[in-house]
C-alpha positions in Angstrom: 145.3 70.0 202.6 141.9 68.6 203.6 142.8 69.1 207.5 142.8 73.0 206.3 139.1 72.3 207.1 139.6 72.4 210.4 142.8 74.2 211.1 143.1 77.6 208.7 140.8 80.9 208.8 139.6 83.0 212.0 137.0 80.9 212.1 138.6 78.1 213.2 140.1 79.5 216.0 138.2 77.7 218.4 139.1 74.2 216.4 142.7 75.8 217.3 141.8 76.2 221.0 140.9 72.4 221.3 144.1 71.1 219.0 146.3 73.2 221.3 144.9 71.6 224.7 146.3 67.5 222.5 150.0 69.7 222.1 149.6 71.2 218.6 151.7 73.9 218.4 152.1 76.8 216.3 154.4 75.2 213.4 152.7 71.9 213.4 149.3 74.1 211.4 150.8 74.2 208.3 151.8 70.5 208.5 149.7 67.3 207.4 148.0 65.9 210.2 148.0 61.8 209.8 145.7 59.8 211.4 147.1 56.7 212.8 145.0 53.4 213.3 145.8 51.7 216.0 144.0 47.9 217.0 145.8 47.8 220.1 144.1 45.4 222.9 145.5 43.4 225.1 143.6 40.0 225.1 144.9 39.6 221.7 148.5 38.0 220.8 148.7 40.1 218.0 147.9 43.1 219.1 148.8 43.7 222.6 152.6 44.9 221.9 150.8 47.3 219.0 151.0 50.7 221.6 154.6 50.3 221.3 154.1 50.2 217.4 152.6 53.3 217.7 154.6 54.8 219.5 157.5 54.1 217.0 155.5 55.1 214.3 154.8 58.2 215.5 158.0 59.4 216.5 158.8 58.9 212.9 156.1 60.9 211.9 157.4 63.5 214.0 160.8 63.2 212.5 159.3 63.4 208.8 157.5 66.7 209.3 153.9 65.8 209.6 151.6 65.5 212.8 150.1 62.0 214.2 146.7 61.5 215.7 146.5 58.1 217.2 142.8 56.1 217.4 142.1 53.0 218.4 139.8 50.6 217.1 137.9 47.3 218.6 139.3 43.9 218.2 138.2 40.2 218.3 140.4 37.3 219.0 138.7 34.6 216.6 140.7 31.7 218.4 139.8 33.0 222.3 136.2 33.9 220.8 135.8 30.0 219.2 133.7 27.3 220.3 131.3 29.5 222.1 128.4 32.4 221.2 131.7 35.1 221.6 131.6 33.9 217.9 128.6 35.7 216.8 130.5 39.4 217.4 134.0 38.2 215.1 132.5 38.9 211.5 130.1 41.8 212.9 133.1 43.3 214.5 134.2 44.0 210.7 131.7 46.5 210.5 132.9 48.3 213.5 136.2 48.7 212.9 135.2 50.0 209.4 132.9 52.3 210.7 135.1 53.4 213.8 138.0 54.5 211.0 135.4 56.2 208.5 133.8 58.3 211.5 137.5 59.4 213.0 138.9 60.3 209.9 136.4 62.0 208.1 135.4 63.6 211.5 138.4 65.5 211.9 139.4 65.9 208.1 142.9 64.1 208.5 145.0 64.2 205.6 146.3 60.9 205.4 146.5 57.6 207.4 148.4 54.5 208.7 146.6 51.6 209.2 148.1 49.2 212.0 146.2 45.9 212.1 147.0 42.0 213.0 144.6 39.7 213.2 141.1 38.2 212.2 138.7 40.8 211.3 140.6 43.6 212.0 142.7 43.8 209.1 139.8 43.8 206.5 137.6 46.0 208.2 140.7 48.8 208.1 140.5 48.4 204.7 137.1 49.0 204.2 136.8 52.0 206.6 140.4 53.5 204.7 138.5 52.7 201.4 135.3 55.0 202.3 137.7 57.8 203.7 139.7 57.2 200.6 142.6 59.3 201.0 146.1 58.0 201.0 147.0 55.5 203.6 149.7 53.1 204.2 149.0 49.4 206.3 152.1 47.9 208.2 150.5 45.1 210.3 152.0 44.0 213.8 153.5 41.0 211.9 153.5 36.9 212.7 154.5 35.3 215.4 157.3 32.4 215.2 156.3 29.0 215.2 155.9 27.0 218.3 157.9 23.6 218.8 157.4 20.2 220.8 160.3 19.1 222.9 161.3 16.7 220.3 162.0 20.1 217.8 158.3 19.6 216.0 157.1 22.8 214.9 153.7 23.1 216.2 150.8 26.3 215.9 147.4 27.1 217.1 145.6 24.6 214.9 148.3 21.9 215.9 146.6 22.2 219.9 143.1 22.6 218.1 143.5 19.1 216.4 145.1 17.9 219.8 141.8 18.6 221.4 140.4 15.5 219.1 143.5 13.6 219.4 143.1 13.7 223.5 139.4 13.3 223.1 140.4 9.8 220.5 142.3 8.5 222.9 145.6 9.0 220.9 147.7 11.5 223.0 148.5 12.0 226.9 146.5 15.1 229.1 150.4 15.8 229.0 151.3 16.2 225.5 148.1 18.2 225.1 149.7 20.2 227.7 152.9 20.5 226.2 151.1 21.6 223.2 149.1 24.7 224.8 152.4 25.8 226.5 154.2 26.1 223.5 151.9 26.7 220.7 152.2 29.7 220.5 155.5 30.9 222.3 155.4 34.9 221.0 153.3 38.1 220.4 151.9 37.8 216.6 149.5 37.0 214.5 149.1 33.0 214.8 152.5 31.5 212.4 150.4 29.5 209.5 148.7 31.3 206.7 145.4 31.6 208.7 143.0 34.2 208.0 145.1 37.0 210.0 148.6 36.1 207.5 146.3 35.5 205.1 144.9 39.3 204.7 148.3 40.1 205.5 150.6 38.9 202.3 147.5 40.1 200.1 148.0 43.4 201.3 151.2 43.6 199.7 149.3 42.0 196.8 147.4 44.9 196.5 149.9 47.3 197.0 148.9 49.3 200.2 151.6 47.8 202.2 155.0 47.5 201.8 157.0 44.5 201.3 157.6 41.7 203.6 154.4 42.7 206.0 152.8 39.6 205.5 156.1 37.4 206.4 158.9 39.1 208.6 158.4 38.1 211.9 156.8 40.6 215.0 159.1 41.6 217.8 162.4 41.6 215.7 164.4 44.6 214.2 163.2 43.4 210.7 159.7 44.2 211.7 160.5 47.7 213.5 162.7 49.3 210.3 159.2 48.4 208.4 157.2 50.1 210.8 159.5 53.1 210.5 159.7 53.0 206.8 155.7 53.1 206.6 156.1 55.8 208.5 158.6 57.6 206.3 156.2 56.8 203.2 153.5 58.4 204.4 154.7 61.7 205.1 156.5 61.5 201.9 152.8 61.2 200.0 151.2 63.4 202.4 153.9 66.2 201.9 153.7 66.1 198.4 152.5 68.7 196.1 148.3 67.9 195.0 148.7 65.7 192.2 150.6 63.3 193.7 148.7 63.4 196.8 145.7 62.8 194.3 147.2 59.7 192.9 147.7 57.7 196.1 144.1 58.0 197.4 143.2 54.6 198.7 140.8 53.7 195.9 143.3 54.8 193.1 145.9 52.2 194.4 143.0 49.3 195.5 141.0 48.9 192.6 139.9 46.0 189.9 143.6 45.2 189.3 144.3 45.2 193.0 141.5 43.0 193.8 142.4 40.0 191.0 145.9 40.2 192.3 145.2 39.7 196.0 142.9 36.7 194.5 145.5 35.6 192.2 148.0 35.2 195.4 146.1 33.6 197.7 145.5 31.1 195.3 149.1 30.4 194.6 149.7 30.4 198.5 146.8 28.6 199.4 145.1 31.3 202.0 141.9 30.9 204.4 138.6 30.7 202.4 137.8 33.5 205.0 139.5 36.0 202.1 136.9 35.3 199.7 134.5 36.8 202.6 136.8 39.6 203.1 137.7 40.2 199.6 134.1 40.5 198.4 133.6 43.5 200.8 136.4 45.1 199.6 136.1 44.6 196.3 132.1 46.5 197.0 133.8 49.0 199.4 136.4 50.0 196.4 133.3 50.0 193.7 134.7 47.1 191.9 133.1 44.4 189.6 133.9 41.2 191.0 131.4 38.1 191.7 132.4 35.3 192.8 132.1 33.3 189.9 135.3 35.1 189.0 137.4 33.1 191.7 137.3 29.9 189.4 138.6 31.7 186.3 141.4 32.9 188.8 141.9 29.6 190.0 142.3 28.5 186.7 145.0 30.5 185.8 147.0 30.1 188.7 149.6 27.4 190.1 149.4 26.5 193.8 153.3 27.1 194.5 153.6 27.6 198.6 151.2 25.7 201.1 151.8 26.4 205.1 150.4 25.4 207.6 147.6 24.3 208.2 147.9 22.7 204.8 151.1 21.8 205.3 152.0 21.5 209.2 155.9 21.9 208.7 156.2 25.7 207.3 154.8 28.7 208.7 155.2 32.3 207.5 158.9 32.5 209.0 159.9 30.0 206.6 158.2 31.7 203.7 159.9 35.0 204.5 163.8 32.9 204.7 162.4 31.9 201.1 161.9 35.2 200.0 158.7 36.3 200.7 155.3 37.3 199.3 157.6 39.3 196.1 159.2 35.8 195.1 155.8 33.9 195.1 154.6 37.0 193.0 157.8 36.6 190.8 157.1 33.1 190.1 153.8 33.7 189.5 154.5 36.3 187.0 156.1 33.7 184.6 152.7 32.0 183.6 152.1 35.5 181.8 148.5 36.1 183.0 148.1 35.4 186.7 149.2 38.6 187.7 148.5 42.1 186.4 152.1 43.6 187.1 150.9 47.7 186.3 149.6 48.4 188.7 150.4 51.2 191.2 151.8 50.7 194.7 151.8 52.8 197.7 155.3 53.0 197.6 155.5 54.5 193.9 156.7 51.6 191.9 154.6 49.5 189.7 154.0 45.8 190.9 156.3 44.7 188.2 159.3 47.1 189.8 158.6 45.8 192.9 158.8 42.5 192.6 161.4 42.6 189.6 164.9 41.6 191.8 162.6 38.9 194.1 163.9 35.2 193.6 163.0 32.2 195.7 165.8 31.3 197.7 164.1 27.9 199.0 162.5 25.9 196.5 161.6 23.2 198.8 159.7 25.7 200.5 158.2 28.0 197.5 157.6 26.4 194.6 158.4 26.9 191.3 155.7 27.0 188.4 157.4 23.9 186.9 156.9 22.3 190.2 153.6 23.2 191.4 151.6 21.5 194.6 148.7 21.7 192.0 148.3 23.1 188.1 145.1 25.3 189.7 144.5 27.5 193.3 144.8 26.6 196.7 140.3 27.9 196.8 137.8 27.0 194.7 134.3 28.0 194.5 131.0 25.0 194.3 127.9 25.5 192.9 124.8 23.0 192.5 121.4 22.9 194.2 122.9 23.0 197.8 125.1 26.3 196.8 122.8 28.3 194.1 125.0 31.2 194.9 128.1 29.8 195.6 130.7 27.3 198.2 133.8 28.2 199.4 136.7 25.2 199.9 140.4 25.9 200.6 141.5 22.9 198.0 144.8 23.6 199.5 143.9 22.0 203.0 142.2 19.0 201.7 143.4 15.4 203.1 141.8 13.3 201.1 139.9 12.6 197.8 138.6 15.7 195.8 135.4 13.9 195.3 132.9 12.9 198.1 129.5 11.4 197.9 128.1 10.4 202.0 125.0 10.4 203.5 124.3 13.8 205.6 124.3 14.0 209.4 122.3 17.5 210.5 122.9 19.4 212.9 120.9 23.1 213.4 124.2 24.9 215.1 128.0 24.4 216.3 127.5 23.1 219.5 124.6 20.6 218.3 128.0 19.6 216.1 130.4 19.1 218.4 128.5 17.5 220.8 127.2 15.1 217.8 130.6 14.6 217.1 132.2 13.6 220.5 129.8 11.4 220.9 130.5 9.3 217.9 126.9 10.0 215.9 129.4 11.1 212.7 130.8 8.1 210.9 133.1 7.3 208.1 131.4 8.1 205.0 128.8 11.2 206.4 128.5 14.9 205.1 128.8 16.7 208.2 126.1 19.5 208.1 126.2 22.6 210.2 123.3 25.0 209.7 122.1 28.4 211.0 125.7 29.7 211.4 125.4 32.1 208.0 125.5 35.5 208.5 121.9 35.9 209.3 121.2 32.3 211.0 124.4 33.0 213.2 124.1 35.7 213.4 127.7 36.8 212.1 128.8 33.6 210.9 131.0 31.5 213.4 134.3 29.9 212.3 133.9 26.1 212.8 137.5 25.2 213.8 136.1 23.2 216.7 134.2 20.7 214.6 137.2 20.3 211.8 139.5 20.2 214.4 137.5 17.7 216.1 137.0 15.5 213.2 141.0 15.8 212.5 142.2 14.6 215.4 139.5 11.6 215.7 141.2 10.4 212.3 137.5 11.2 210.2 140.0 13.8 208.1 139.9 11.9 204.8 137.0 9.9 205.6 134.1 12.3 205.9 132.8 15.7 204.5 131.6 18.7 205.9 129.3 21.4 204.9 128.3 24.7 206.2 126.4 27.9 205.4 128.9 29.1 208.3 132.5 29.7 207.8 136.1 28.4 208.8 138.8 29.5 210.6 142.5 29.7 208.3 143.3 26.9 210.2 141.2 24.6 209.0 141.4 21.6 206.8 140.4 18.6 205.4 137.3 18.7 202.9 135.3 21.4 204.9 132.9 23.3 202.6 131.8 26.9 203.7 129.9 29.8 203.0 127.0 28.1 201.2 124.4 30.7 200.1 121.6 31.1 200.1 121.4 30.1 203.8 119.3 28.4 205.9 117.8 31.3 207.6 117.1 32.7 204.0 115.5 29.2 202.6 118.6 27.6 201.5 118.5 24.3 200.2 121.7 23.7 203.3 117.6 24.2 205.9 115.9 21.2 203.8 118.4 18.7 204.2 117.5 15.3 206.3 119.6 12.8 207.9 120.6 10.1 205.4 119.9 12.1 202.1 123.1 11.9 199.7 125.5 14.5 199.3 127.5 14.9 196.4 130.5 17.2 195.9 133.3 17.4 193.1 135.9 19.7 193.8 137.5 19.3 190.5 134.2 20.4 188.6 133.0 22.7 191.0 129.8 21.0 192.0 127.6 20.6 195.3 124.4 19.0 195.6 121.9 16.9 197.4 120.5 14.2 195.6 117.0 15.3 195.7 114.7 15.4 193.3 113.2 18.6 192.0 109.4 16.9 193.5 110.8 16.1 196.9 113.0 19.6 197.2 109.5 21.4 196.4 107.5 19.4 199.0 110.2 20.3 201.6 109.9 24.3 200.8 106.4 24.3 201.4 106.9 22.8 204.8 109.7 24.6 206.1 109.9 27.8 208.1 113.4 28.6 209.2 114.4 28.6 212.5 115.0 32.2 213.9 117.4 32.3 217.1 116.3 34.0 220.0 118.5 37.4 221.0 119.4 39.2 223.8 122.2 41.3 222.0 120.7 44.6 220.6 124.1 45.2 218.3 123.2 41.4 216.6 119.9 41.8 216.4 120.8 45.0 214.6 123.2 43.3 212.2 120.9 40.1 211.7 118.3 42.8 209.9 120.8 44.5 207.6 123.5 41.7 206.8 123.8 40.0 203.3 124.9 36.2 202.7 128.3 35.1 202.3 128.2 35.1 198.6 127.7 38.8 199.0 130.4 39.2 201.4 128.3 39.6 204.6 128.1 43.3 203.9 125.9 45.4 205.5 122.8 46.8 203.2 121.0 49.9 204.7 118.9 50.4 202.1 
């Protein structure tokens, strides 16, 4: 065992001396000792019932012969952090919670993991950290929240009291139903109920195969949710009890790999996920050593029916309903009968094949899970843009948009968030403008703020299916409406997103994957030898730190040392 390293010979007697003092005893040596993961913090709604996870989890550990550790990593609520410069630590907060789980683990040579995450950032900076350690290690996520309701029965979420922010600001709801809205948003611990960013990473675990299934639908704070904690549990110590070989076989990056990777693509396409996966996926996909650009999305997307859409794209469903449907394995079923949208060999964590996983699944709701007969669209809820204003790549969840799929408007520019918002409250954006939002990429940002303020705004003031929006920042899951993200190169690497003026044309085609300013090659040129990008002044030593080593978004905002 790899925790022999610390634990076996007379020289490690004083290791001994220090495991005894935590309540090691003299059985538990020969036994695998498991790290477990905890993002427990209580400002967060999906984390702050995850000690008594833990606690569950270990006793099960316990139970199955093996010995748990329990760490703790940091934690970001994107939605208490929004509309503010808390913001600028959600995406670098990746980084350390990736390197918080490589440094414990290898550290003390733990044989094996569990990974309990939730929300935001959290969930794919476990990954990464598990995929450096790279030995096995099973997720089980806290698990969604319910869905809130109005007094009237309307199921309502996070982004429905977002969107009510611009509704109250239009004039077009009561200080009291915004009210009512906060109060019951959000009515349970969870990650938020639509398929934001947080469910998001959640259902493509079980797309990759390191969690088990139904962790990205059945609900938190039920007994559904508690027999899956225990049965990740039970898996684990199975694997880390198990002779070498088999040991050897479920190391993280033997289970996440290429085939992994184009399946957690595949699904979020079919379910119409936040664009903040492509982010996430493109640093796992470099963590696990695998070959994927993100050109590769669009041949994905090609392949692949949108078949579920929840909220925000559709306001009435939320990941409850999807799990009364039949979950994650009946979208994956369905999927499976277009023959190439889902590579169905590959391993699990819990020993089966994809294809024997999902083999019995069946959708039990086709009103709310499509069928591939019946799709909301023949390609993927994301597609990726490309043109002069996005040389390396756009992100737009397709799945969120309101109205056409083609947009040409005359750009409005503003040089952060809050030059947006307060641009957009006071009624400088019009029907028929391209929104811009620069100097929120990773480096401009720094760390890349979600712009679920500015949508949201722009929602609820009824511009939705009237105007555009661009960004070399990001969006939150809850977003929609024809919001463009992730446009690289940036504006504080030269971009084309830093040149752009008031008034000049913006043309975008979702359908053929284009974005561009309608500049000429002449006046573009005559721009770049005037411009100097704007470098934002920093107090923060850990951002200024991050701002030097960070890559775009097209390269996953990874960190690059060297």
């Amino acid at each position: 065992m790899r925790s022999d390293e610390i634990k076996q010979g007379y020289s490690r007697a004083p290791h001994r001396s220090l495991l005894r003092a935590t309540g090691v005893k003299d059985e538990d040596f020969d036994k695998p000792f498991i790290g477990v993961a905890n993002s427990f913090i209580e400002i967060i709604p999906g984390h702050f019932f995850l000690n008594k996870v833990a606690e569950i989890i270990k006793a099960e550990i316990r139970a199955n012969g093996c010995v748990p550790f329990e760490f703790n990593t940091i934690g970001v609520d994107d939605g208490i952090a929004m509309g503010h410069d808390g913001m600028l630590y959600s995406l670098p907060s990746r980084e350390i919670i990736a390197n918080s789980i490589e440094t414990v683990m290898n550290a003390h040579k733990l044989d094996a993991m569990i990974a309990i995450p939730n929300c935001d950032k959290i969930v794919p900076g476990m990954i990464m950290g598990a995929l450096r350690v790279d030995v096995p290690t099973v997720f089980v996520s806290g698990g969604p929240m319910a869905a809130g309701h109005m007094e009237d029965g309307t199921p309502i979420d996070l982004a429905t009291v977002f969107e009510g922010v611009g509704e109250y600001e239009a004039g077009e709801i009561s200080e009291e139903t915004l009210t009512e809205m906060e109060c019951n948003a959000c009515p349970s611990g969870g990650s938020c109920s639509g398929m934001f960013t947080a469910n998001s990473m959640n259902t493509l675990m079980e797309a990759m195969g390191i969690a088990l299934p139904g962790n990205g639908t059945i609900l938190a704070l039920t007994p559904e949710r508690t027999e899956l904690y225990k049965k990740a549990a039970r898996r684990i110590c199975e694997i880390a009890k198990s002779e070498a070989a088999e040991r050897e076989k479920f190391r993280m990056r033997n289970i996440l790999n290429e085939k992994a990777v184009r399946n957690a693509f595949a699904v979020d396409m079919a379910m119409g996920g936040s664009s903040n996966t492509v982010l996430h996926m493109l640093a796992i996909a470099k963590e696990a050593e695998v070959d994927f650009n993100l050109e590769d999305i669009n041949v994905i997307s090609k392949r692949v029916s949108h078949i579920a859409k929840i909220s925000p794209s559709l306001t009435t469903v939320h990941m409850e309903d999807i799990n009364k449907a039949g979950g994650v394995s009946a979208v994956m079923h369905e999927m499976s009968k277009r023959g190439e949208d889902i590579l169905l060999d590959n391993l699990t964590v819990t020993g089966e094949s994809l294809m024997e996983r999902i083999k019995d699944a069946k959708i039990l709701d086709t009103d709310i899970i499509h069928t591939v007969d019946n799709p909301y669209s023949e390609v993927g809820g994301l597609a990726i843009l490309y043109g002069n204003l996005a040389e390396q790549g756009a992100v737009i969840k397709t799945a969120g948009i309101t109205g056409d799929r083609a947009f040409t408007g005359t750009a409005v520019c503003f040089d952060s968030q809050d030059e947006a918002i307060e641009g957009i409250l006071s009624g400088k954006v019009k029907a028929g403008n391209v929104v811009v939002i620069r100097y929120e990429g990773p480096k401009g940002g720094p760390g890349m703020q979600e712009m679920l303020s500015p949508t949201s705004l722009i929602m609820g003031m009824g511009l939705g299916d009237k105007v555009a929006l661009i960004t070399d920042g990001r969006f939150s899951g809850a977003t929609r409406g024809a919001s463009i993200g992730h446009v690289s190169p940036e504006a504080a690497e030269g971009g084309l997103i830093g040149l752009l003026e008031d008034g000049d044309e913006i043309h975008l085609d979702v359908d053929n994957y284009i974005l561009e300013a309608k500049l000429t090659f002449e006046e573009i040129a005559e721009r770049k030898d005037k411009f100097k990008p704007i470098v934002k002044p920093l107090k923060s030593k850990w951002l200024r730190q991050y701002r030097a080593l960070v890559t775009n978004a097209s390269n996953g905002a990874v960190l690059e040392a060297e």
